[in-house]
C-alpha positions in Angstrom: 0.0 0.0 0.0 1.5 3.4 -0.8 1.7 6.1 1.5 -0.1 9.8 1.0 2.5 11.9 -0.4 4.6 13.3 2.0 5.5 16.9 0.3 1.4 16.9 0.4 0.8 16.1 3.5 3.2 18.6 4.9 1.4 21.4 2.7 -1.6 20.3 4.2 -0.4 21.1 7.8 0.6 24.5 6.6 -2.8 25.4 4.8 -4.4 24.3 8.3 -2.2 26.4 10.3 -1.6 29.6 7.9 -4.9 29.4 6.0 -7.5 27.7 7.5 -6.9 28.5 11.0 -7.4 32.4 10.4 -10.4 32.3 8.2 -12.0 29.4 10.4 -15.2 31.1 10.6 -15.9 31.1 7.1 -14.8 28.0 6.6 -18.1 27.2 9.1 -20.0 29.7 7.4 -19.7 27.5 4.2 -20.0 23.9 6.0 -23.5 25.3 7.8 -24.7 27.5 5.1 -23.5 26.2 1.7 -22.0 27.8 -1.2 -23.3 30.6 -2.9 -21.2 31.3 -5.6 -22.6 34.0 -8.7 -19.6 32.8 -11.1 -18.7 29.5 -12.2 -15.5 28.7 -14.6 -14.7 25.8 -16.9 -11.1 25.7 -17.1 -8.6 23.2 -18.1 -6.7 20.6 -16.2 -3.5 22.1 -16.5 -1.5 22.3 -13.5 -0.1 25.4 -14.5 -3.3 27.3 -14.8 -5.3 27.3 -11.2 -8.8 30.3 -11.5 -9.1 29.9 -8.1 -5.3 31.4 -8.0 -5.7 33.7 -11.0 -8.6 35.4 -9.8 -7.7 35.5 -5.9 -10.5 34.0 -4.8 -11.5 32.8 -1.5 -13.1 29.3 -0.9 -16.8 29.4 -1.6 -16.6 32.2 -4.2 -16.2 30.8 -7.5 -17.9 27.0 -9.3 -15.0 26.0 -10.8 -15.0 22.7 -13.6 -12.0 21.4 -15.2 -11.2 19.6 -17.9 -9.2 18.6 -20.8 -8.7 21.6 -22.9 -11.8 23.5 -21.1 -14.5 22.0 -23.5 -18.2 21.9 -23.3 -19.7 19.0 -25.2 -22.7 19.7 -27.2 -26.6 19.2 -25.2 -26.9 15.5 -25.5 -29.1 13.3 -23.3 -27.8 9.8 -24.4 -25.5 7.1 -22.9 -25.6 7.3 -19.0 -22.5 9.5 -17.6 -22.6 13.4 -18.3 -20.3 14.9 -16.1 -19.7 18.1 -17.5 -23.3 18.5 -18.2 -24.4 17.9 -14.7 -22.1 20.4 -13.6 -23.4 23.0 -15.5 -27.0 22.2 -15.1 -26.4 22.4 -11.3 -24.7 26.1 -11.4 -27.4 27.1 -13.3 -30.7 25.4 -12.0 -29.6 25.5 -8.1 -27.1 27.9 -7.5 -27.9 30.3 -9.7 -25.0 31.4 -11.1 -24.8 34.7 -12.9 -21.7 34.4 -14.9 -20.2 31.4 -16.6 -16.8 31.7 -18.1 -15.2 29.2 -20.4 -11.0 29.8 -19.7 -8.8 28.0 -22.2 -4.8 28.8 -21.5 -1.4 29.2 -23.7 0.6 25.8 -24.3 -2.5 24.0 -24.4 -2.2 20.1 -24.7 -5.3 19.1 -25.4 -5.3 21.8 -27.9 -2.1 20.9 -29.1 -3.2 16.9 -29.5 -6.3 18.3 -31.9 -4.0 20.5 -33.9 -1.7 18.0 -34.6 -3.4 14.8 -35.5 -0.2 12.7 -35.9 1.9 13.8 -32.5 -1.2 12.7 -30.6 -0.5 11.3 -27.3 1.7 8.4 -27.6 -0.8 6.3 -26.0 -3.6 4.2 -26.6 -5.5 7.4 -26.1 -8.7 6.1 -27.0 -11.0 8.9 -24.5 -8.6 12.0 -25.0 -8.8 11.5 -29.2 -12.6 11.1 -28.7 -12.5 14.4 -26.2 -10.7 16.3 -28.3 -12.8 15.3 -31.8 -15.1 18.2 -30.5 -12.8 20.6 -31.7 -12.6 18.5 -35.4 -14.8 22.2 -37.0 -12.6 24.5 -35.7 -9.6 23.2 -35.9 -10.3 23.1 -40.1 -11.6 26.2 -39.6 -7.9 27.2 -38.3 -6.2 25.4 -40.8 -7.7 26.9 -43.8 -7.4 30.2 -42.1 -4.0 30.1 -40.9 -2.2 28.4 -44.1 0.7 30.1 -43.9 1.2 30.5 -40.1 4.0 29.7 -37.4 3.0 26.6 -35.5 2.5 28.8 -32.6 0.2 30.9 -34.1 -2.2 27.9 -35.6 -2.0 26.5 -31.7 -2.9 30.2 -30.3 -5.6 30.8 -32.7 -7.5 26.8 -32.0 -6.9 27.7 -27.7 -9.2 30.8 -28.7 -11.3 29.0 -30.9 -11.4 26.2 -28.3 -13.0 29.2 -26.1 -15.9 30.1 -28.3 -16.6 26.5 -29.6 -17.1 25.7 -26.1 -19.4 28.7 -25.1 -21.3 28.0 -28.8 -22.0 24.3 -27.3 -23.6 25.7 -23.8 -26.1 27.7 -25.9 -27.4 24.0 -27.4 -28.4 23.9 -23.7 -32.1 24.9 -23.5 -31.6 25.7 -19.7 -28.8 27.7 -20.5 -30.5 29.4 -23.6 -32.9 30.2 -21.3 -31.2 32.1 -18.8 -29.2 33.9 -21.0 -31.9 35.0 -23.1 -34.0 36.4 -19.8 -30.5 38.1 -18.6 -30.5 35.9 -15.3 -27.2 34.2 -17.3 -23.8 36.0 -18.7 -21.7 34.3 -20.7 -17.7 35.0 -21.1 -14.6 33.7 -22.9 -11.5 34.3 -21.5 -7.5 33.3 -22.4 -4.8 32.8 -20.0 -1.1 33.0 -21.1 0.8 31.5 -18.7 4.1 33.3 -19.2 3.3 36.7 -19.4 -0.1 36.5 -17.1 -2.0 38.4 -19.6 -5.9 37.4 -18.8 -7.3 38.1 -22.6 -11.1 38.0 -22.4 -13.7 37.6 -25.1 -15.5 40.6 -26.7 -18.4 39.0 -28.0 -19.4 41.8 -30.7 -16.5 41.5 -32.5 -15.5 38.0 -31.5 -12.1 38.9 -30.3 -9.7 38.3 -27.4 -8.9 41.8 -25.2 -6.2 41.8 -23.1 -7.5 43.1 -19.3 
């Protein structure tokens, strides 16, 4: 049997002591009240990219969903296990969330994996090639557009892409369609580049990216 990480377990004892002890009262605010949070964020996996971190938020302030590559699958009610899709239907219906934003990130793997087919995981990948087929529109969309472009710029351009594709698939939702059309729901894309910390958010009107 292995043992709980050690370097864990020792960060543990000094979030209990330096965090947890001081704000213990909100801590028991949230285990006798609930969460409340008005924004939830689908972001990716990534180690490197944390919204609880980039946005400074406090435990019990933000609905936070990760995946790979921050994608939303289209509204579907077959097969048996939708866990994305619960998430999002439980923001909505019961806490009532007023913001949803959908953060995609620089260096993208996932992204990466979708833009170039043939250095796919070297793995029998079958679940992250089936993931990432959600993105098999825009990334010919990219293509075509970006012919003559810098690998760099093709994966920059599919990580933004990724953003809207994602936000165009929660609007196949009909509770989310609803909300958003009564105003009770927002809606935002935003793009996190990890070395320079520039937070680049979507301007839906032009359908652009916007540095903050």
């Amino acid at each position: 049997m292995s043992s709980f990480p050690e370097l864990l377990a020792d960060r543990y004892r000094r979030f209990k002591f330096r965090n947890y002890a001081p704000n213990a009262d909100h801590y028991e605010e949230l285990a006798t009240h609930g969460q409340n949070p008005d924004t939830m964020i689908i972001s990716c996996c990534d180690s490197r990219v944390d919204p609880e971190t980039i946005f400074n938020a406090m435990p019990g302030e933000l609905f936070v969903l990760r995946n790979v590559a921050n994608l939303v699958p289209p509204f579907e009610t077959g097969g048996k296990f939708h866990g994305v899709s619960a998430a999002i239907e439980f923001a909505i219906l019961n806490l009532r969330i007023k913001h949803l934003i959908v953060m995609g990130h620089s260096s993208c793997g996932g992204v990466k994996a979708a833009l170039d087919q043939n250095a796919a995981i070297q793995t029998d990948a079958q679940f992250i090639s089936r993931w990432m087929s959600m993105l098999d529109e825009a990334r010919l969309s990219v293509l075509a557009s970006h012919q003559n472009a810098p690998q760099s710029e093709r994966q920059a351009a599919l990580e933004m892409a990724t953003v809207k594709t994602s936000i165009n698939n929660l609007r196949t939702f009909p509770f989310v369609k609803e909300h958003e059309e009564k105003g009770r729901l927002a809606l935002h894309g935003a793009h996190f580049d990890i070395k320079s910390g520039t937070l680049s958010v979507l301007n839906h009107s032009r359908d652009q990216f916007y540095p903050l």
